[in-house]
DSSP file (Angstrom, degrees, kcal/mol; ACC not computed):
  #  RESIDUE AA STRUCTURE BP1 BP2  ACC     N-H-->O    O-->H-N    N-H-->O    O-->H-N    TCO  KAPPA ALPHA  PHI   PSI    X-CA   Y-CA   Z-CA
    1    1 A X    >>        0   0    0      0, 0.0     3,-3.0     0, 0.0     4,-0.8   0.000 360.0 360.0 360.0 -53.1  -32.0  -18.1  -11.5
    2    2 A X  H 3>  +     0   0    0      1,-0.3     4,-2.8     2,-0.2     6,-0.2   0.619 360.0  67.4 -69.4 -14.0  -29.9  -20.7  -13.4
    3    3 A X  H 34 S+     0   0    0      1,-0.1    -1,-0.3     2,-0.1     4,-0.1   0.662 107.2  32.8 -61.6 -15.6  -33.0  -23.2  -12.3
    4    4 A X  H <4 S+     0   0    0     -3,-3.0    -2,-0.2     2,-0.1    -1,-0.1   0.498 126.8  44.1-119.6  13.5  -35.5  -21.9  -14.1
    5    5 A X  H  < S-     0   0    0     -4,-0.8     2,-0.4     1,-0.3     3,-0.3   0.618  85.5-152.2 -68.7 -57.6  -33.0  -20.8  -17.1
    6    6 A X     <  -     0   0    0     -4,-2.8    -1,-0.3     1,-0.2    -2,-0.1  -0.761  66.4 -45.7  98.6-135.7  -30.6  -24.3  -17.4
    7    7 A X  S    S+     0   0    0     -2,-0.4    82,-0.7    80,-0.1    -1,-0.2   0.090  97.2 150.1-130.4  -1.7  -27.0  -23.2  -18.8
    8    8 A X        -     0   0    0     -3,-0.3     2,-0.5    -6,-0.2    81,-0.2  -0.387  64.8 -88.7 -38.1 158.1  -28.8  -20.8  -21.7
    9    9 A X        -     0   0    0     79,-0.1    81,-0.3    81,-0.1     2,-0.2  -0.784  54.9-173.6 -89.3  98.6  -26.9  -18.2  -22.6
   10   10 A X  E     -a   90   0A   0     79,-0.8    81,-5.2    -2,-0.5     2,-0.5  -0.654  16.1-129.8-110.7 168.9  -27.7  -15.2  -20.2
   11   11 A X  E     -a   91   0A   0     -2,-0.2    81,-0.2    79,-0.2    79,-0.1  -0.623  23.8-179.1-121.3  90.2  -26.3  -11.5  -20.3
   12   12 A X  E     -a   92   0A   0     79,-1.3    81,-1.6    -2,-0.5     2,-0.4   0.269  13.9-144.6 -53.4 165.8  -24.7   -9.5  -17.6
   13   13 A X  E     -a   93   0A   0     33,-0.2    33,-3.5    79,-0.2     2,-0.3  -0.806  14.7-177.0-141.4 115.7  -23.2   -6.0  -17.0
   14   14 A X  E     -aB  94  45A   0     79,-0.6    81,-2.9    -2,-0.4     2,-0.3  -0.690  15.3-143.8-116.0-176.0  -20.8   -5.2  -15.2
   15   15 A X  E     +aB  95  44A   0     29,-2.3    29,-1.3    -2,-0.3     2,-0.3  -0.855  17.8 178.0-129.8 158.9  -18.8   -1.7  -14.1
   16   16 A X  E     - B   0  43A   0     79,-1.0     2,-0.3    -2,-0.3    27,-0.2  -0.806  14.7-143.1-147.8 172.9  -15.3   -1.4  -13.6
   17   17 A X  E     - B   0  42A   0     25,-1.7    25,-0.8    -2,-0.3     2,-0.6  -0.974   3.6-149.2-149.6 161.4  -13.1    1.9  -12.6
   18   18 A X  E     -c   98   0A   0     79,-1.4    81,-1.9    -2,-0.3     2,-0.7  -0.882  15.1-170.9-109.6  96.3   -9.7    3.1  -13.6
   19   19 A X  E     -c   99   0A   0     -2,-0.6     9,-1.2     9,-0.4     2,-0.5  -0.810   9.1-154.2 -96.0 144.9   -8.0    5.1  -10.8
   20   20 A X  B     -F   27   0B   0     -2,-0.7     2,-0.3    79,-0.6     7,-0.2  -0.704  18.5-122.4-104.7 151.0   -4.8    6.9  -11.9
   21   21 A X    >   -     0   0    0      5,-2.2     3,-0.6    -2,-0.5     5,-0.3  -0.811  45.3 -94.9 -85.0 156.8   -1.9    7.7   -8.9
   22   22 A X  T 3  S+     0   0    0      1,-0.3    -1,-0.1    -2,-0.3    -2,-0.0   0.773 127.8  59.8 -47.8 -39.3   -1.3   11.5   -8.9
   23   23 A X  T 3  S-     0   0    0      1,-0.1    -1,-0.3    -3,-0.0    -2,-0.0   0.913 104.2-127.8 -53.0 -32.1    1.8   10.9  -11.3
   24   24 A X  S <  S+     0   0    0     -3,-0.6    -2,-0.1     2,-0.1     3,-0.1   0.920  84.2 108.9  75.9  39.6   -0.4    9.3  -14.0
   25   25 A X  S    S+     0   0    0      1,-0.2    96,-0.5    -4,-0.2     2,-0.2  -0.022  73.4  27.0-136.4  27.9    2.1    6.4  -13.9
   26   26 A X        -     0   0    0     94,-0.3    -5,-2.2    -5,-0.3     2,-0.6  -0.784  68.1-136.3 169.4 130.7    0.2    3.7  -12.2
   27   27 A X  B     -F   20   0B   0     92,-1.7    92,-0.4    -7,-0.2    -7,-0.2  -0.814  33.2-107.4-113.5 143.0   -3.4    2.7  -11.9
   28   28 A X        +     0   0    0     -9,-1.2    -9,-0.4    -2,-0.6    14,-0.3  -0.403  53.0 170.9 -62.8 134.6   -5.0    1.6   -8.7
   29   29 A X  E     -G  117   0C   0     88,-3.3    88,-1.7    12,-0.1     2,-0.2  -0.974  23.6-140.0-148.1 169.6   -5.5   -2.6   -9.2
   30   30 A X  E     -GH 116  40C   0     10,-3.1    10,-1.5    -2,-0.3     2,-0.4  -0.770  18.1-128.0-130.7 178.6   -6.7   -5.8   -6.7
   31   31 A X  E     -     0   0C   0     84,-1.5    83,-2.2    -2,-0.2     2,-0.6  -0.836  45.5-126.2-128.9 115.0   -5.1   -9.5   -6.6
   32   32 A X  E >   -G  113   0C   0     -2,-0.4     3,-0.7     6,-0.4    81,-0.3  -0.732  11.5-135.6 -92.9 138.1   -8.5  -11.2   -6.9
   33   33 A X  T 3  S+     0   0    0     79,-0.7    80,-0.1    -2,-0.6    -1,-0.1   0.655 102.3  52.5 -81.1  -0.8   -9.4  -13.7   -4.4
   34   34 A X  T 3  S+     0   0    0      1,-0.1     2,-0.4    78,-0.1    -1,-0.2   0.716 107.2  50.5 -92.0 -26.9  -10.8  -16.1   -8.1
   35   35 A X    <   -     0   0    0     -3,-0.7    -3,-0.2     3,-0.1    -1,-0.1  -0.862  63.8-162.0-138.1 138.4   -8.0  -15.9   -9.9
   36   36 A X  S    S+     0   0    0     -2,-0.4     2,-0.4     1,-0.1    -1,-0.1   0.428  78.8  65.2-109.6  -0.3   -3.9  -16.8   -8.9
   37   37 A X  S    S-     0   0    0      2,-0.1    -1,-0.1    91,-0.1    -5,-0.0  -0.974  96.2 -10.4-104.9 109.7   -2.4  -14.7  -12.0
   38   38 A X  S    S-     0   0    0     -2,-0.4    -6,-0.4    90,-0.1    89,-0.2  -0.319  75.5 -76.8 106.5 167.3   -2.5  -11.3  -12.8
   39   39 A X        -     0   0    0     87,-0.4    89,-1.7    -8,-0.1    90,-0.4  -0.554  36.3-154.1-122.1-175.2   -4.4   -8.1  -11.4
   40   40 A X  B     -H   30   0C   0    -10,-1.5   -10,-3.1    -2,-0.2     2,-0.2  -0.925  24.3-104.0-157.3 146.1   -8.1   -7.2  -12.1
   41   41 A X        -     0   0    0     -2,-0.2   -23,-0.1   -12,-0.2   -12,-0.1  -0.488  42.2 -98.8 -86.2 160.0   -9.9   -3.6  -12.1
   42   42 A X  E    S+B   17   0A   0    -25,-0.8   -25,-1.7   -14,-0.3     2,-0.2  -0.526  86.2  89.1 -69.9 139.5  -12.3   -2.5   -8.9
   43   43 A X  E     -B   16   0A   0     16,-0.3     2,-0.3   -27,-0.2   -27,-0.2  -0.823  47.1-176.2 156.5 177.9  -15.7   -3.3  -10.2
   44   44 A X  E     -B   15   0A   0    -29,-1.3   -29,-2.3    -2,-0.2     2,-0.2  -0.981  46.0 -51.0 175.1 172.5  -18.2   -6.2  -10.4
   45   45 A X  E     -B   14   0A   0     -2,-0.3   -31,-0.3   -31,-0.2    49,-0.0  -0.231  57.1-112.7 -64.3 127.5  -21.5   -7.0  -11.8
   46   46 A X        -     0   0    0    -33,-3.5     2,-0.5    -2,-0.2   -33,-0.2  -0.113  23.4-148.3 -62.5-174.6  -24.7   -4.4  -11.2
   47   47 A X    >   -     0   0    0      4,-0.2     3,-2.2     0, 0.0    -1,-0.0  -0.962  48.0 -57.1-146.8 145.3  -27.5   -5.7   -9.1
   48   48 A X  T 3  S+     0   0    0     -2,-0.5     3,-0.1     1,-0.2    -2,-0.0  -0.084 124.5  19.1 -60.0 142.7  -30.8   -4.4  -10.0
   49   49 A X  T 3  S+     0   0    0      1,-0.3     2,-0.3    -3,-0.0    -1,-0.2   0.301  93.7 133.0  68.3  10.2  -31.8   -1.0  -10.1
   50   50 A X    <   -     0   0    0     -3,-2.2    -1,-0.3     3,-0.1     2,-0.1  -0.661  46.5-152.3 -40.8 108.8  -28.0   -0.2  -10.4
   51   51 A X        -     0   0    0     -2,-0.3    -4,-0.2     1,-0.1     4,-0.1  -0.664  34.8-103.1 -80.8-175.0  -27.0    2.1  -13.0
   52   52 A X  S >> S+     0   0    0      2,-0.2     4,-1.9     3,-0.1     3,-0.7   0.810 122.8  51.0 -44.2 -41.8  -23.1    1.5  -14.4
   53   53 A X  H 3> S+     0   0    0      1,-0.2     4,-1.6     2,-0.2     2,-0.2   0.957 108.0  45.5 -74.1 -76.7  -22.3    4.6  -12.2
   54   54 A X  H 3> S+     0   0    0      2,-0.2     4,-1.2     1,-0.2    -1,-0.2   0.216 112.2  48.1 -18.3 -22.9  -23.7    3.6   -9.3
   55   55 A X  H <>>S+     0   0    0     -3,-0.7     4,-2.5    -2,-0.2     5,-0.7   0.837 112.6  54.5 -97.3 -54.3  -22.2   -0.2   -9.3
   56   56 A X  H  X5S+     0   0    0     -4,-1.9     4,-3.9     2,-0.3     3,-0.4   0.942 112.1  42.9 -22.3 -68.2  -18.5    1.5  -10.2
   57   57 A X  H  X5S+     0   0    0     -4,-1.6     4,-1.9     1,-0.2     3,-0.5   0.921 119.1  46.6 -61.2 -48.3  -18.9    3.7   -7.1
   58   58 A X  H  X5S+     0   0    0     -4,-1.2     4,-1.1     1,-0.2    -2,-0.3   0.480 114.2  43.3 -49.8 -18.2  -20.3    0.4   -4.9
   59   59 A X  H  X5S+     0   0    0     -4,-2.5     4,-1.5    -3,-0.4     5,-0.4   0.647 112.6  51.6 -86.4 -28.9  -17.8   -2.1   -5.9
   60   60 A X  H  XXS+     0   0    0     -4,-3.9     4,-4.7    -5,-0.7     5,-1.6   0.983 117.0  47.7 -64.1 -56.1  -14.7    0.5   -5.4
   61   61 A X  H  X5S+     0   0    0     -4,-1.9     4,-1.0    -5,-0.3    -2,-0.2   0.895 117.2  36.7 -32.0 -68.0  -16.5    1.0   -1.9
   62   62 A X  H  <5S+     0   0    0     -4,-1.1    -1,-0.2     1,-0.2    -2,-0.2   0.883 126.8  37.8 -63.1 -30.1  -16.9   -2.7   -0.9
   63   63 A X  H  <5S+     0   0    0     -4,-1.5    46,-1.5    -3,-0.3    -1,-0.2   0.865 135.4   9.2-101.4 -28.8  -13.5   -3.9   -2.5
   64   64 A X  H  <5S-     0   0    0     -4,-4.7    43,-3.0    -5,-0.4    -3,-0.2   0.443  91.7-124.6-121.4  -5.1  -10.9   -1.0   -1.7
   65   65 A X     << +     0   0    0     -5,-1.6    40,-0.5    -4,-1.0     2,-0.3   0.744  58.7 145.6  71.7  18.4  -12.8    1.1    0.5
   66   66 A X        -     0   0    0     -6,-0.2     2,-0.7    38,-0.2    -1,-0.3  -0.807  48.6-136.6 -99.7 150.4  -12.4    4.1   -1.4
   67   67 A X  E     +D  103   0A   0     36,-4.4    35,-2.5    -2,-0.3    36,-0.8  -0.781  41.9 162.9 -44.1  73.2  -14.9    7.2   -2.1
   68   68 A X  E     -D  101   0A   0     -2,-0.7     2,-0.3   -11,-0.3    33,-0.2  -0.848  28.9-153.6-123.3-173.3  -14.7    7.9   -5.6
   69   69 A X  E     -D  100   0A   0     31,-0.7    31,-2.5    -2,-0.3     2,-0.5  -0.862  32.8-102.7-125.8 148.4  -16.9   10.0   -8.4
   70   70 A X  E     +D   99   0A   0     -2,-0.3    29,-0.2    29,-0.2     3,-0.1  -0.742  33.9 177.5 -81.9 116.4  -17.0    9.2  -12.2
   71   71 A X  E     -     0   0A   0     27,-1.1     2,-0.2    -2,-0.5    28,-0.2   0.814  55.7 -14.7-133.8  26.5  -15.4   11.1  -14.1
   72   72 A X  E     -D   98   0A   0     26,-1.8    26,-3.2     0, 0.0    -1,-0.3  -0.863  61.6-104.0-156.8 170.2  -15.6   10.0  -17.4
   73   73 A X  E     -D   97   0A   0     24,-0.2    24,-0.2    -2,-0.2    76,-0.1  -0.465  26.7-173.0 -71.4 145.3  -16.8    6.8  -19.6
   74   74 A X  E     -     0   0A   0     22,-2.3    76,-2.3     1,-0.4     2,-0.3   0.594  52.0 -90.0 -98.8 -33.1  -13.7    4.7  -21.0
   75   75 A X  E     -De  96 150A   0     21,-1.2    21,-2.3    74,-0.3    -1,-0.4  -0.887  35.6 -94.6 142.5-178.3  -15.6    2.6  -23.0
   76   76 A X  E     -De  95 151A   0     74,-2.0    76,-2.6    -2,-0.3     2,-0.7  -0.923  26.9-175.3-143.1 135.6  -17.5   -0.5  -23.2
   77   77 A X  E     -De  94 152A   0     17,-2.6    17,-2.2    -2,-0.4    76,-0.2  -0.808  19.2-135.9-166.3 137.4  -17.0   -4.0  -24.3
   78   78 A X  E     +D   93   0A   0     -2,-0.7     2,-0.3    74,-0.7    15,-0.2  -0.380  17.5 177.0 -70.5 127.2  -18.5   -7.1  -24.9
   79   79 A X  E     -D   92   0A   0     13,-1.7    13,-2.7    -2,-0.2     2,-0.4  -0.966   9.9-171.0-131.1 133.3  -17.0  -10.9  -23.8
   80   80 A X  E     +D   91   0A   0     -2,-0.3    11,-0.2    11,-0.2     2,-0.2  -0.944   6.0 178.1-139.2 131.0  -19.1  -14.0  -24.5
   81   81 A X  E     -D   90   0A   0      9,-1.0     9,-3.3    -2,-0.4     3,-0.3  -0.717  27.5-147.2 -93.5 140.4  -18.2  -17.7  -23.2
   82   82 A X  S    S+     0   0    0      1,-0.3     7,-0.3     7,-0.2     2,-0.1   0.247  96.3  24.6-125.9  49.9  -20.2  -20.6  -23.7
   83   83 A X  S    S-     0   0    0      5,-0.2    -1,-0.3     7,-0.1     6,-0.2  -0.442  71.1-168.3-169.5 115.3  -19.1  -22.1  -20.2
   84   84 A X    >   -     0   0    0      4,-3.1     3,-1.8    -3,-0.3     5,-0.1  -0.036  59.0 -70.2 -63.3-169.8  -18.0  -19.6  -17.9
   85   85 A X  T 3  S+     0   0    0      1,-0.2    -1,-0.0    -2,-0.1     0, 0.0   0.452 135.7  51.8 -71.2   6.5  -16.1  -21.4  -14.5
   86   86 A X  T 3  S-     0   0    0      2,-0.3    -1,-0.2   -79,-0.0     0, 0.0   0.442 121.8 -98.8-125.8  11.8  -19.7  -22.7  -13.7
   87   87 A X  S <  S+     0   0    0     -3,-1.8     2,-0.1     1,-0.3    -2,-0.1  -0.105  78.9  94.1 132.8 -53.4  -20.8  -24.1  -16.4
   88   88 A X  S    S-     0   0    0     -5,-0.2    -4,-3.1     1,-0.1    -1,-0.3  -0.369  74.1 -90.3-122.9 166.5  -23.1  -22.0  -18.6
   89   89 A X        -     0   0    0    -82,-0.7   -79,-0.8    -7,-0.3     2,-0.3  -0.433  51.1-178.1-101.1 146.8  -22.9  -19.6  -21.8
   90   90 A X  E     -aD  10  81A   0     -9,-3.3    -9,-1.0   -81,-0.3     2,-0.5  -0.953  18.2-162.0-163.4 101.2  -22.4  -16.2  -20.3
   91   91 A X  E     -aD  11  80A   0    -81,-5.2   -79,-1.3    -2,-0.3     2,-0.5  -0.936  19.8-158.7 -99.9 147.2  -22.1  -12.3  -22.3
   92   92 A X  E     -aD  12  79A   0    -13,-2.7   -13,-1.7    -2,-0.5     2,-0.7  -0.963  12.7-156.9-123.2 132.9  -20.7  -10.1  -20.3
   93   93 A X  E     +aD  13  78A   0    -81,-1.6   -79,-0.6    -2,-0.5     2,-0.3  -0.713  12.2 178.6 -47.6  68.3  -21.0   -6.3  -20.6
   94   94 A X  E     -aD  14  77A   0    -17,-2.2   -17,-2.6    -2,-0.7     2,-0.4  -0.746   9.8-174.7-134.6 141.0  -18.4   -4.1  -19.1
   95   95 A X  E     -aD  15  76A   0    -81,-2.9   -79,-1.0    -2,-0.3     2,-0.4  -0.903  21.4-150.3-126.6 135.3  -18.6   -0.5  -19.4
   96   96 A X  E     - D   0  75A   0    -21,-2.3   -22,-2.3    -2,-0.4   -21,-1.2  -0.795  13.4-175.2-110.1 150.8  -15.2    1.3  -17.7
   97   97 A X  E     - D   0  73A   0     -2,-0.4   -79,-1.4   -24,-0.2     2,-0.4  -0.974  27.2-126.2-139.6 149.7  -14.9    4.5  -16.2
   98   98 A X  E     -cD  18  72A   0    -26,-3.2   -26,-1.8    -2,-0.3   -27,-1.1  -0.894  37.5-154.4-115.8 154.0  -12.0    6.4  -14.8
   99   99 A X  E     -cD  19  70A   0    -81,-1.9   -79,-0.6    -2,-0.4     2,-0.5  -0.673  12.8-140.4-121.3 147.8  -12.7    7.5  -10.9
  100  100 A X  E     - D   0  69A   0    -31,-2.5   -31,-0.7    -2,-0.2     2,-0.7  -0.894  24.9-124.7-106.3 142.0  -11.6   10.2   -8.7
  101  101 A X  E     + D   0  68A   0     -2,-0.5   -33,-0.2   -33,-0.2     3,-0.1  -0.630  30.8 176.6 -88.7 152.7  -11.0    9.3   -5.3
  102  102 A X  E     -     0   0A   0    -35,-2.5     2,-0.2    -2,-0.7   -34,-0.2   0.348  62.7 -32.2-114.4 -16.8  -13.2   11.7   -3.0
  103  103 A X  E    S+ D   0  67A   0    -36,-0.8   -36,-4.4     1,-0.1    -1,-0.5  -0.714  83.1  84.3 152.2 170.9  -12.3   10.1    0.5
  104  104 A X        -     0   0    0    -38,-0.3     2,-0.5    -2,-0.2   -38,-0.2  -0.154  60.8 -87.6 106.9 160.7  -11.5    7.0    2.2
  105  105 A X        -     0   0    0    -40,-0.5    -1,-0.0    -2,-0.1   -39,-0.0  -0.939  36.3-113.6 -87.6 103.6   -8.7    4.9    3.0
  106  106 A X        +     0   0    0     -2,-0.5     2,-0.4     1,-0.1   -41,-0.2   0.166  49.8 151.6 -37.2 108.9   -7.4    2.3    1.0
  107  107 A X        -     0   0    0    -43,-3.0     2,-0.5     8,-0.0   -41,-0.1  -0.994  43.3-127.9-146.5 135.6   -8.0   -1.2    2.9
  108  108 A X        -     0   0    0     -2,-0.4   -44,-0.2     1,-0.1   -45,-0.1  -0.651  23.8-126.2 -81.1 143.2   -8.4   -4.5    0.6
  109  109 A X        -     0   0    0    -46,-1.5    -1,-0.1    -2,-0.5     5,-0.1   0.931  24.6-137.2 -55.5 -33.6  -11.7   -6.2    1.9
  110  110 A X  S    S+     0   0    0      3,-2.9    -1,-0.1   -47,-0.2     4,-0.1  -0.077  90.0  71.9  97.8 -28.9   -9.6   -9.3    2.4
  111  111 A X  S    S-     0   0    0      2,-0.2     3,-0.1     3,-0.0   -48,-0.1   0.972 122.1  -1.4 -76.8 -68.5  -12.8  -11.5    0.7
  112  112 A X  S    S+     0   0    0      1,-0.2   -79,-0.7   -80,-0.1     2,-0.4   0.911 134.4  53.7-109.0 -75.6  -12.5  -10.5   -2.7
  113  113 A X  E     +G   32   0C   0    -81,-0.3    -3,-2.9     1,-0.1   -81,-0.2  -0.383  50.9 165.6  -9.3  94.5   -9.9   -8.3   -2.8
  114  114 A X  E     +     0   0C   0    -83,-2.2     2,-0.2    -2,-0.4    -1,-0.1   0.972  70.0  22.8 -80.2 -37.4   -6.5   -9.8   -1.1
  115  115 A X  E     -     0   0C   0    -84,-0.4   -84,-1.5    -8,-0.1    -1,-0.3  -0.845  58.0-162.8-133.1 159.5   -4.0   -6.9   -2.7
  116  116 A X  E     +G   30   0C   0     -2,-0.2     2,-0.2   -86,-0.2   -86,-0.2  -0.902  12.8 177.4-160.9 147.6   -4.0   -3.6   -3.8
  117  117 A X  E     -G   29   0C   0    -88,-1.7   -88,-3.3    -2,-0.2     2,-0.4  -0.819  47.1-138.1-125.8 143.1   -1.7   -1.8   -5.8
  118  118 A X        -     0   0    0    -90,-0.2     2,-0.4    -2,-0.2   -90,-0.2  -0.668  51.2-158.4-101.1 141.5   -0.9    1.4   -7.5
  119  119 A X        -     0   0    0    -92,-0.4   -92,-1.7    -2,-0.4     6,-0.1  -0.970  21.0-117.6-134.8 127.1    0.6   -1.2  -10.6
  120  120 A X        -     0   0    0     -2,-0.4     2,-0.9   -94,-0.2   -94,-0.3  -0.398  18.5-145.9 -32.0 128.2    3.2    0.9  -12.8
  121  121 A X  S    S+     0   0    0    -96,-0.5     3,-0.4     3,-0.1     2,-0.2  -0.837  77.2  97.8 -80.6  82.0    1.6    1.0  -16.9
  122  122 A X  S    S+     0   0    0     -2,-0.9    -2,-0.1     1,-0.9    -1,-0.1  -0.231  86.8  24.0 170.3 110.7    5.1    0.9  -18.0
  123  123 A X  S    S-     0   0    0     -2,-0.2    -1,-0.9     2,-0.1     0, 0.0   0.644 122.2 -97.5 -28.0 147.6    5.8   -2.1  -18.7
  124  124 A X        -     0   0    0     -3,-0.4    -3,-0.1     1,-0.1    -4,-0.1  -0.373  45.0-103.6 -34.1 134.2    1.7   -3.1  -19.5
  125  125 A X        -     0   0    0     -6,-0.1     2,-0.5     1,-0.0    12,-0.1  -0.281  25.4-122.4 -34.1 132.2    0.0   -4.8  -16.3
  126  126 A X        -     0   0    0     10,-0.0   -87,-0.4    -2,-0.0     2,-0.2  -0.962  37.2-146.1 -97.7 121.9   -0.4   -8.7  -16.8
  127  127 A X        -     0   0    0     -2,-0.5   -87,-0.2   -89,-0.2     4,-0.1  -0.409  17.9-118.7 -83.7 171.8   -4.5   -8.9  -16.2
  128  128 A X  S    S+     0   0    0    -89,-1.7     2,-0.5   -90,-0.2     3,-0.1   0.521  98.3  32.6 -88.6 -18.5   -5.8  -11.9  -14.6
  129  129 A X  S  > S-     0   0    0    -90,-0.4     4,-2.1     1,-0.2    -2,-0.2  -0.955  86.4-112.6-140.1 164.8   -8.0  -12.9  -17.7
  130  130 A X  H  > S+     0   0    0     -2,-0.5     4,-0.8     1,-0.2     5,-0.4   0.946 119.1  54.9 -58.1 -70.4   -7.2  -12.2  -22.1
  131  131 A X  H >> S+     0   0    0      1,-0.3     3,-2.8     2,-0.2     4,-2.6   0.757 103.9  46.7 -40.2 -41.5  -10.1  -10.0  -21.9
  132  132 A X  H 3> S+     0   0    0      1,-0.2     4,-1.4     2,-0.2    -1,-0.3   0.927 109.1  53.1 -47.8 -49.0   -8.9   -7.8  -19.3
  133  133 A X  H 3X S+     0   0    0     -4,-2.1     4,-0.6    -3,-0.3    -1,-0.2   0.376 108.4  54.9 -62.3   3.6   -5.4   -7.3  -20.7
  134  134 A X  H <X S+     0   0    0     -3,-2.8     4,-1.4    -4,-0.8    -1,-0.2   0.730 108.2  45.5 -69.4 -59.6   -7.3   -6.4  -23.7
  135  135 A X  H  X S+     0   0    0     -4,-2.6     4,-1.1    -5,-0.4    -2,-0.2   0.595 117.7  45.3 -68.4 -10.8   -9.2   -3.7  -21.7
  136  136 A X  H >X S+     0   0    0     -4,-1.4     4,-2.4    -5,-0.3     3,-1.5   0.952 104.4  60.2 -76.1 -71.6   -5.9   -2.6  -20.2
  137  137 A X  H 3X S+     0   0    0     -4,-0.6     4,-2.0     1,-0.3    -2,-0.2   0.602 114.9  38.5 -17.1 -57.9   -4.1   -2.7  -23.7
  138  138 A X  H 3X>S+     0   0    0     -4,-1.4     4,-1.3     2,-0.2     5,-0.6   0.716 109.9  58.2 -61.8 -43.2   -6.9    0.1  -24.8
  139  139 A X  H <<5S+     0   0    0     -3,-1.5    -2,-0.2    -4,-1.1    -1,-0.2   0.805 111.0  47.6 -41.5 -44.9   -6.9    2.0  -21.5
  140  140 A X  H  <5S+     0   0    0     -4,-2.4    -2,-0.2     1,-0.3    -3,-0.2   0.982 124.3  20.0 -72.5 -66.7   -3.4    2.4  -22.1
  141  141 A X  H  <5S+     0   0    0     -4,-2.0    -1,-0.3     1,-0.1    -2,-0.2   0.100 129.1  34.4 -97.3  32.5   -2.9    3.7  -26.0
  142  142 A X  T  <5S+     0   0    0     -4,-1.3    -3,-0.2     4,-0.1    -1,-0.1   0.173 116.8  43.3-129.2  -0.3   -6.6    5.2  -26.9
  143  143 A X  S   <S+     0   0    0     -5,-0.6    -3,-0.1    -4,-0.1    -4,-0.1   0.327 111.6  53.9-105.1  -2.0   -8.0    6.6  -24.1
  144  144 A X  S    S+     0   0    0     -6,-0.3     3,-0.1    -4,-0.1    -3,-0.1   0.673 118.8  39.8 -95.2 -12.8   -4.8    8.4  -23.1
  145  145 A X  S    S+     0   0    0      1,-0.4     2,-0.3     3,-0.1    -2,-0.1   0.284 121.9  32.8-137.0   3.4   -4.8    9.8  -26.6
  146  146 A X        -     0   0    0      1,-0.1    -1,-0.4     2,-0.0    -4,-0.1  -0.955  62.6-136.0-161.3 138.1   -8.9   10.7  -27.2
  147  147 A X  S    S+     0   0    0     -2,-0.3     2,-0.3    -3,-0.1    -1,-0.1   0.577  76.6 117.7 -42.2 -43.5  -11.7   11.7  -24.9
  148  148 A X        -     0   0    0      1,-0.1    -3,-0.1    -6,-0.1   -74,-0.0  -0.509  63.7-129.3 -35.3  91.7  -13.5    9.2  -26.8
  149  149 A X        -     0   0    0     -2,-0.3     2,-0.4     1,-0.1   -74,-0.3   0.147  23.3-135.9 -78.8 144.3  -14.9    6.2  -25.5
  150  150 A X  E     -e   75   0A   0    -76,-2.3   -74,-2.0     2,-0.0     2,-0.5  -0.826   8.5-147.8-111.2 141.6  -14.4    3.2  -26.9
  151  151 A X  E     -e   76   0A   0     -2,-0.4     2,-0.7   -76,-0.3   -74,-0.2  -0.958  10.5-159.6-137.6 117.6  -16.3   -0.3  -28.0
  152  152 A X  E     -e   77   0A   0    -76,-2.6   -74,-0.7    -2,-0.5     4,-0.1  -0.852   5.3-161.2 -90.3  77.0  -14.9   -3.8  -27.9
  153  153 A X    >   -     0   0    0     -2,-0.7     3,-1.1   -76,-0.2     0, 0.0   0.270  36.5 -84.0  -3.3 154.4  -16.4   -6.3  -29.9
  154  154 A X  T 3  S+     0   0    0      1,-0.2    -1,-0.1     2,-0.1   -75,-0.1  -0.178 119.8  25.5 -55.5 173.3  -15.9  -10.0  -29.2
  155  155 A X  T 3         0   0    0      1,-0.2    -1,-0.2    -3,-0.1    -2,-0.1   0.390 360.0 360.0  76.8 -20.2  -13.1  -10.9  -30.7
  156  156 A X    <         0   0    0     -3,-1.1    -1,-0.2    -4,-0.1    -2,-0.1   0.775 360.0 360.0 -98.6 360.0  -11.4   -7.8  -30.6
């Protein structure tokens, strides 16, 4: 793609999911095979003819091996670099949902997913990138406290 594009500024979406542990004291997270700091939420970019719900449930599958169902939007938010880690000017989309698991076992793929962890909220998770610990940061005080879905601006 990025041959017949160059390093323009293209725009992605990706899907993410929240799992809670039965306490509600710890959210399912992976150890990213990109990144050597910090946790990341299951999820990944859609592939065409994906909706958001449909790449959420396919990325929990491929990366923790769990069954889960959506069952509501967290909110959505916007990041744009103009050189992601390959080079080129990049928005990304990422619309969160919190999941129920529905079956499976919990197994890391080992590829992209090295660990996973039920990670305590208390103290906050350190995410693997600003933006994530942003999306955590929100997860944490406005979606625990409204139904309400939420929108992240650059910048915010």
């Amino acid at each position: 793609m990025r041959e017949k594009v160059g390093h323009e500024g293209m725009i992605f979406v990706s899907a993410y999911g929240v799992l809670w542990n039965e306490a509600h004291d710890a959210i399912l997270l992976e150890k990213r095979w990109d990144s050597e700091v910090g946790w990341g939420f299951p999820g990944g970019y859609l592939e065409y003819g994906d909706s958001p719900t449909q790449a959420v449930i396919r990325e929990f599958k491929e990366e923790t091996n769990l069954d889960v169902e959506v069952t509501r939007v967290l909110g959505i938010s916007t990041n744009i670099t103009q050189k992601n880690s390959w080079g080129d000017a990049q928005e990304t989309i990422g619309v969160g949902f919190e999941v129920r698991k529905v079956g499976g076992v919990l197994r890391k793929d080992g590829t992209e997913t090295l660990d996973l962890q039920f990670v305590p909220v208390n103290p906050e998770p350190k995410m693997f990138v600003p933006q994530a610990q942003k999306t955590m940061h929100r997860i944490l005080t406005e979606n625990e406290t409204s139904a309400q879905p939420w929108l992240r601006e650059p910048g915010d």
